[in-house]
C-alpha positions as CSV (number, residue, x, y, z in Angstrom):
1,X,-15.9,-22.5,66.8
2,X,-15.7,-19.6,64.4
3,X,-16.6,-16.5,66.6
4,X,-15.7,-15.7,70.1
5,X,-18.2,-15.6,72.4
6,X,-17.6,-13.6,75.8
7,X,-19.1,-15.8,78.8
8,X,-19.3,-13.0,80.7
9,X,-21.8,-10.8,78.7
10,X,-24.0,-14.1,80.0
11,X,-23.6,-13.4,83.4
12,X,-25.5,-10.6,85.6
13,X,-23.0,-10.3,88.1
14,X,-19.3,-12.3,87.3
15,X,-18.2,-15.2,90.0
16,X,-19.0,-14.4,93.8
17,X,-20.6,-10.9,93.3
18,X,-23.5,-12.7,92.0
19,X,-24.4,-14.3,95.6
20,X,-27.5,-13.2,97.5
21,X,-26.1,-9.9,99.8
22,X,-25.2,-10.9,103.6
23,X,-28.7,-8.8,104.5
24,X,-30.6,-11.3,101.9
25,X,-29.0,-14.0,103.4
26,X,-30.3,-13.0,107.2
27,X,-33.7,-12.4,106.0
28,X,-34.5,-15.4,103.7
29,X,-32.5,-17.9,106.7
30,X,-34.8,-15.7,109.2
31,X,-38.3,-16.8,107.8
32,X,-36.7,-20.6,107.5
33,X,-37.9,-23.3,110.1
34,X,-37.0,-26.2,108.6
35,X,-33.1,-26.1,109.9
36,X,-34.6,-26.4,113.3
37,X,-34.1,-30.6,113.8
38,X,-33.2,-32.2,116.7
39,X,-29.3,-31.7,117.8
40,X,-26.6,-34.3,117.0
41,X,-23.8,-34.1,118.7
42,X,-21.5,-35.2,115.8
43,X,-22.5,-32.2,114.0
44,X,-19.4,-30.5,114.6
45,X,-19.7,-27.4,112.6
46,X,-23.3,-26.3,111.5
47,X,-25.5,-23.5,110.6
48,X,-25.0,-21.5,113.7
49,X,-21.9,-19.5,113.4
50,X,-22.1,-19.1,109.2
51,X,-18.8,-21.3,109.1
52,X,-17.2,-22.0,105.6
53,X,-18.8,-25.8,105.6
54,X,-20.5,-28.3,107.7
55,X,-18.7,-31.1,109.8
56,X,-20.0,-33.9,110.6
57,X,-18.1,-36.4,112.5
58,X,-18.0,-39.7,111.5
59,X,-15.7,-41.2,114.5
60,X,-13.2,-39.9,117.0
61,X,-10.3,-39.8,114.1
62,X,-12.4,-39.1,111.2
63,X,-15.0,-36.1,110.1
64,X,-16.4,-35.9,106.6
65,X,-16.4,-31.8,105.2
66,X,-19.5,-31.0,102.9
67,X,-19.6,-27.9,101.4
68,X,-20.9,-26.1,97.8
69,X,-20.4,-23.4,95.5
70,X,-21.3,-22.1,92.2
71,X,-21.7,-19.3,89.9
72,X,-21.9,-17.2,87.1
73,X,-18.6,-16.3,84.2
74,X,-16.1,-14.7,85.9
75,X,-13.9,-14.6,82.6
76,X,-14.5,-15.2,79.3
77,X,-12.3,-17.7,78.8
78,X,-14.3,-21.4,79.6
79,X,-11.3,-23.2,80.9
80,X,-10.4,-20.5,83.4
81,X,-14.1,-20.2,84.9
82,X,-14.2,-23.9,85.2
83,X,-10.6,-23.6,87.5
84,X,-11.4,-20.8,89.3
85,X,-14.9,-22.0,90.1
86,X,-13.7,-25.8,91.5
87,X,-10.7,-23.6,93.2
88,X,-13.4,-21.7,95.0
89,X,-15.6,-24.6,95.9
90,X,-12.4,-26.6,97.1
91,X,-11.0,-23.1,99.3
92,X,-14.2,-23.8,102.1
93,X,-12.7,-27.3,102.5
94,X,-9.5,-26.0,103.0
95,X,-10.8,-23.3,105.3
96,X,-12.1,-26.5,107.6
97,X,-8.5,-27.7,107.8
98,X,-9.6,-30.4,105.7
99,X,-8.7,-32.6,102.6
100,X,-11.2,-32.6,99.3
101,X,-12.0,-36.1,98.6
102,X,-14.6,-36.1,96.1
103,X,-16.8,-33.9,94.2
104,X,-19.8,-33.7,92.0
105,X,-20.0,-30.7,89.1
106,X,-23.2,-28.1,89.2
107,X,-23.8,-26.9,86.1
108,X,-26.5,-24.5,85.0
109,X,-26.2,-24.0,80.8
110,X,-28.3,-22.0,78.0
111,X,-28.9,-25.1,75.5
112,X,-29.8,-22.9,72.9
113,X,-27.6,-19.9,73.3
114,X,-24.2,-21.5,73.6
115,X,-22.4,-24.2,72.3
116,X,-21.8,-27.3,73.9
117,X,-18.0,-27.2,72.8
118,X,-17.4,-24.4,75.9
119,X,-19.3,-26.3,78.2
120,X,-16.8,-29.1,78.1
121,X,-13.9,-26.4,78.4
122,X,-16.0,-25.4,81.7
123,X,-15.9,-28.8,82.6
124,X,-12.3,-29.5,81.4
125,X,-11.1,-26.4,83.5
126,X,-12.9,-27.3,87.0
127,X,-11.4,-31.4,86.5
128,X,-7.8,-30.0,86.1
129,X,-8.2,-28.2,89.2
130,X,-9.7,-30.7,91.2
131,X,-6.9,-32.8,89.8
132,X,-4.5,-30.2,91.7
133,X,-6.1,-30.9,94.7
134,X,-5.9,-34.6,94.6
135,X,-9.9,-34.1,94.4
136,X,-12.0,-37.0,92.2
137,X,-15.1,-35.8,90.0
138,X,-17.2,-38.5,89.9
139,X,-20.6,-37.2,88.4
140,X,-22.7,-34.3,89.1
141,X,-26.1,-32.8,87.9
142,X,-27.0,-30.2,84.9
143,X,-30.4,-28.1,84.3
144,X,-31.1,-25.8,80.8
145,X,-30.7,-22.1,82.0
146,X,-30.9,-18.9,81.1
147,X,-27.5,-17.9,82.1
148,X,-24.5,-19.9,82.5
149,X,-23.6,-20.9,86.4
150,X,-21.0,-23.7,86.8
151,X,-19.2,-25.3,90.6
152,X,-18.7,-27.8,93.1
153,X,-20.2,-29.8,95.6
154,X,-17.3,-31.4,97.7
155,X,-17.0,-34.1,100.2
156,X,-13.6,-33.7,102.2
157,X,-12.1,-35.4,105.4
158,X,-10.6,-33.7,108.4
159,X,-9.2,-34.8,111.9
160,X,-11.8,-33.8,114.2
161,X,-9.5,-33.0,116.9
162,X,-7.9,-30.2,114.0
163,X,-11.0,-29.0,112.2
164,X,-10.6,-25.0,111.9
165,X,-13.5,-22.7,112.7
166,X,-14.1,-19.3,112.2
167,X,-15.4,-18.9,116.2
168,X,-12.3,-19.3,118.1
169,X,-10.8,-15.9,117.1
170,X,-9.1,-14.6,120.8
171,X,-8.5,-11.5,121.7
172,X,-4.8,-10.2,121.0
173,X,-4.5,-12.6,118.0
174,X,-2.9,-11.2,115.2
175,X,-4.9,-11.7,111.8
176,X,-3.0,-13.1,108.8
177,X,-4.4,-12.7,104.9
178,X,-2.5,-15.0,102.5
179,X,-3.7,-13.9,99.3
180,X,-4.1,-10.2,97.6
181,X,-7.4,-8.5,97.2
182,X,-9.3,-6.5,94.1
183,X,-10.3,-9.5,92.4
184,X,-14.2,-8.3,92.4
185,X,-12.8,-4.9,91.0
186,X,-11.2,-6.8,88.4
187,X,-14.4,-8.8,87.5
188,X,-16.1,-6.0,86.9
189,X,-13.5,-5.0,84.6
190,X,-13.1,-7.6,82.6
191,X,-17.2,-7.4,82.4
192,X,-17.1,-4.5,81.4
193,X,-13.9,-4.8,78.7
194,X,-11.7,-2.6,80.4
195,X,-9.0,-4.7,81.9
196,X,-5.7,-5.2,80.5
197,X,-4.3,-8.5,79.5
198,X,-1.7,-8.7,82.3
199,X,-4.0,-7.8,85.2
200,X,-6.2,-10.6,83.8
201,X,-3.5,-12.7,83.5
202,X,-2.8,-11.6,87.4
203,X,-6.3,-12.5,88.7
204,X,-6.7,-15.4,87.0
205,X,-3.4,-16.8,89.0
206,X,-4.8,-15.5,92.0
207,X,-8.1,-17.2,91.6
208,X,-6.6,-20.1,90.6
209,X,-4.5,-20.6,93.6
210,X,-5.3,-23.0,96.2
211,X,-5.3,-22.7,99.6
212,X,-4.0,-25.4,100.4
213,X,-0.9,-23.8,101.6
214,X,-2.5,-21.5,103.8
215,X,-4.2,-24.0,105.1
216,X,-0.8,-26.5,105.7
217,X,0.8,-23.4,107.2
218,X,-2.2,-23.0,109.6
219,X,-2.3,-26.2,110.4
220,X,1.5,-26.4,111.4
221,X,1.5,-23.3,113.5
222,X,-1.8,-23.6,115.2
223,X,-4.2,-20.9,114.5
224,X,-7.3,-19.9,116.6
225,X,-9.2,-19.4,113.6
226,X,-9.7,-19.0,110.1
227,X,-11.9,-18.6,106.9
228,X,-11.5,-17.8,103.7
229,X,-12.4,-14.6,101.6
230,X,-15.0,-14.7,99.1
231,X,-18.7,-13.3,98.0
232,X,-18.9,-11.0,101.0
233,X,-15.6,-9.1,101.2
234,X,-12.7,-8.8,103.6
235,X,-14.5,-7.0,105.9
236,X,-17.8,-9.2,106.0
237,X,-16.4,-12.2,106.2
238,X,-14.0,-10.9,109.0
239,X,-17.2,-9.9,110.2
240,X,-19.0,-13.1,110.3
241,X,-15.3,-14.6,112.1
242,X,-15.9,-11.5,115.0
243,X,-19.3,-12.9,115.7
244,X,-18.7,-16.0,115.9
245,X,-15.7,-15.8,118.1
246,X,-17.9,-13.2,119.8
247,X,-14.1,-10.6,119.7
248,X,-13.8,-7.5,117.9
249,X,-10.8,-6.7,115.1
250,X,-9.0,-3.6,113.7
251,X,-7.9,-3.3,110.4
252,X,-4.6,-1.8,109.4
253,X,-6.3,-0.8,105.8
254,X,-2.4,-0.2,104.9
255,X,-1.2,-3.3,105.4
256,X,-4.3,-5.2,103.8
257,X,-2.6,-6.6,100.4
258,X,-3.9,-5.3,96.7
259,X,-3.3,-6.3,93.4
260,X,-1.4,-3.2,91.7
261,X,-3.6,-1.2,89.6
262,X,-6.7,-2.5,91.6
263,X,-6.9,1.3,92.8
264,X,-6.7,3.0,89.8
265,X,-10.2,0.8,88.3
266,X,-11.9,1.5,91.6
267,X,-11.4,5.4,91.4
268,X,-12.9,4.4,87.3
269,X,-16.2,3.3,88.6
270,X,-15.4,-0.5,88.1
271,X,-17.4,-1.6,91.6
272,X,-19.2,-4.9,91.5
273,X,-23.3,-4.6,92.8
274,X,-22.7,-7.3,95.0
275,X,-19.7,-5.2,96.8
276,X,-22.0,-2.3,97.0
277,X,-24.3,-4.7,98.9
278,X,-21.6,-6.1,101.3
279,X,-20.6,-2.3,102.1
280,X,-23.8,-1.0,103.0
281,X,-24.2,-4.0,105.0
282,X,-21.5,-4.0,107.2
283,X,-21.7,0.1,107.8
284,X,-23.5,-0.6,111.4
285,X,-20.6,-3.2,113.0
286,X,-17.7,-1.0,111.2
287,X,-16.1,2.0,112.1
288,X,-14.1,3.6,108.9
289,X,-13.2,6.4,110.6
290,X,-11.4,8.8,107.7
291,X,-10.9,6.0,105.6
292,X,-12.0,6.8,101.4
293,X,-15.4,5.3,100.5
294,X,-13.1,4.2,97.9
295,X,-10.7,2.7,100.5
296,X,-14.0,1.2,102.0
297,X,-15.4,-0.7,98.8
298,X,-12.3,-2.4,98.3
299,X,-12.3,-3.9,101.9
300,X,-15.7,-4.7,101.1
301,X,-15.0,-5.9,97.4
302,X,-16.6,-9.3,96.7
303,X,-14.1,-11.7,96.1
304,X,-13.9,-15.0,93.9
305,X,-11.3,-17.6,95.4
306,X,-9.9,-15.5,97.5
307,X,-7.2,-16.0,100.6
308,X,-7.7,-17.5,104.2
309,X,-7.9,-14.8,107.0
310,X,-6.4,-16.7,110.2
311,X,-6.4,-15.8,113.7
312,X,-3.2,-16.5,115.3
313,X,-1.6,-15.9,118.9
314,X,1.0,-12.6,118.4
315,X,3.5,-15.1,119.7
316,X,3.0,-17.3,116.6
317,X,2.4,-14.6,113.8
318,X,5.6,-14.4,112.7
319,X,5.9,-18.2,112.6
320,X,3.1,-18.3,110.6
321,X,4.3,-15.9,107.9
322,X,7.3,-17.9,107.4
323,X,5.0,-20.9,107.4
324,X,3.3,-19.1,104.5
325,X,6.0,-18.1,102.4
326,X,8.0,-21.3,102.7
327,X,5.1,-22.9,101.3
328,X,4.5,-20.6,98.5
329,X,2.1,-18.1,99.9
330,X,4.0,-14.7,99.3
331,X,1.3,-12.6,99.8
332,X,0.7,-13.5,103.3
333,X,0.6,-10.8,105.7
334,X,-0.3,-9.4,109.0
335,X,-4.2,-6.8,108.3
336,X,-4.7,-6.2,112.1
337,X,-5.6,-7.7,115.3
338,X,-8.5,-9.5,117.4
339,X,-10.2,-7.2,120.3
340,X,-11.9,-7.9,123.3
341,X,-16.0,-7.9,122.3
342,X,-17.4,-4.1,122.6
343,X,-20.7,-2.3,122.3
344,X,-21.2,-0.2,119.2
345,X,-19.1,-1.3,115.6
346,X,-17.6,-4.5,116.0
347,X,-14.6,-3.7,113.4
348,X,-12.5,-0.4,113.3
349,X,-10.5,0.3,110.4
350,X,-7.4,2.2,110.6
351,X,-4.6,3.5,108.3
């Protein structure tokens, strides 16, 4: 090819800040009826508490983890949106406690506005990190669009008796976040041509992480609960865990980790729509206090690929840090901790 063409002046809003809001979301799955089918009691995880995937158990050693994900160019460079997307896809099995087993590509792709050549990069990208996760692609399914969009649909196995949820949070867990925020912030940046080479560089090795440490660690330690981080912010999707486990949480804003310089774009205006959306929607179940509204959108900052957030007993924390690190997940750190369910916000944030 003899020009360069930037994937992300394609996209309207780059990887998981172009999801429906959390408050679309409740008011399209409001007017739905046809979820409402008899109960199965091998259903393990479903539609009910907004979990990572489904679960569906197959027989009392073996349950089969379905999940999807797609989106729009997070970077301009093909192979990188193609690894960051299957990474994403393959972070909800994880999330499950599960194992990706096989997956099928979803590709969305404007015949006549880009060439065919970065297509196969995208495709290139998202096989290499399947590959990483010991994950087959054996087919998948393509439409002509108007704007690029490119991801998963994974089949994974888990144990039934260690599936992870996001409702069994307890009160007086410690919560654990194994990978750094601000990737949203530096979306928008990179959208908008103002991010340096090196913090590129930085979130694309963030985003191109799995989680499958986090969720080995986990899974050795014994955690209560966990999800991972993604479209709807630290705060929403800690959110969605808190109702769930039907528990409250506080946030040591402090402690939360950031990816250096993620501050500095903030403060220069470079906040995703999608965040916007997540932070106005969880205003009524969390209490800022004094906290910055700039402090505020970056807990609420969409992220693409992001960590797990795990619910551990305070007597296993510390085990599960050093489960973290030893496995290669330096990041890792304690946010805050799990409350006993209260009236009013269901989330306070402190310094």
């Amino acid at each position: 090819m003899t020009q360069t063409v930037r994937l992300t002046a394609f996209s309207h809003g780059a990887g998981c800040a172009c999801k429906l809001s959390p408050a679309d979301l409740r008011t399209v799955l409001g007017m739905v009826r046809g979820f409402d089918t008899v109960a199965d009691p091998n259903l393990l995880v479903g539609f009910d508490t907004a979990d990572d995937a489904a679960v569906y158990r197959l027989r009392d050693d073996l349950a089969i983890v379905v999940t999807t994900d797609f989106f729009t160019p997070i970077v301009d460079d093909p192979f990188d949106w193609g690894r960051i997307a299957a990474t994403n896809a393959l972070s909800d099995v994880y999330a499950m406690g599960g194992t990706p087993l096989l997956a099928l590509n979803l590709v969305g792709w404007p015949r006549e506005g880009l060439p065919f050549e970065l297509l196969a990069r995208v495709l290139d990208g998202g096989a290499a990190a399947a590959a990483a996760g010991g994950c087959l692609i054996a087919g998948g399914h393509s439409i002509d669009d108007a704007e690029p969009k490119y991801g998963l649909a994974v089949v994974g196995t888990v144990d039934p008796a260690r599936v992870l949820t996001n409702a069994g949070a307890q009160p007086g867990d410690v919560l654990v976040l194994t990978k750094p925020i601000g990737l949203g912030v530096i979306s928008t940046a990179v959208k908008r041509e103002v991010a340096s080479s090196e913090m590129l560089a930085t979130a694309v090795s963030v985003m191109t992480t799995l989680n499958d440490t986090g969720r080995d660690a986990a899974l050795a330690v014994g955690v209560n609960a966990a999800t991972d981080v993604t479209g709807f912010g630290l705060v929403g999707h800690l959110r969605e865990l808190c109702v769930a486990s039907g528990v409250g949480a506080i946030v040591h804003a402090s402690s939360v980790p950031v990816i250096d310089g993620v501050r500095e774009l903030i403060e220069a205006g470079m906040v995703a729509g999608g965040t916007q959306r997540n932070h106005a929607f969880v205003t009524e179940d969390v209490d800022f206090g004094q906290l910055a509204v700039s402090e505020q959108l970056l807990l609420a900052d969409a992220q693409t690929s992001g960590g797990l957030l795990l619910s551990v007993g305070a007597n296993k924390a510390e085990r599960l840090l050093d489960a973290c690190r030893e496995r290669g997940t330096l990041a890792a750190a304690a946010i805050g901790v799990v409350t006993g369910d209260q009236p009013g916000p269901r989330i306070t944030v402190q310094n």
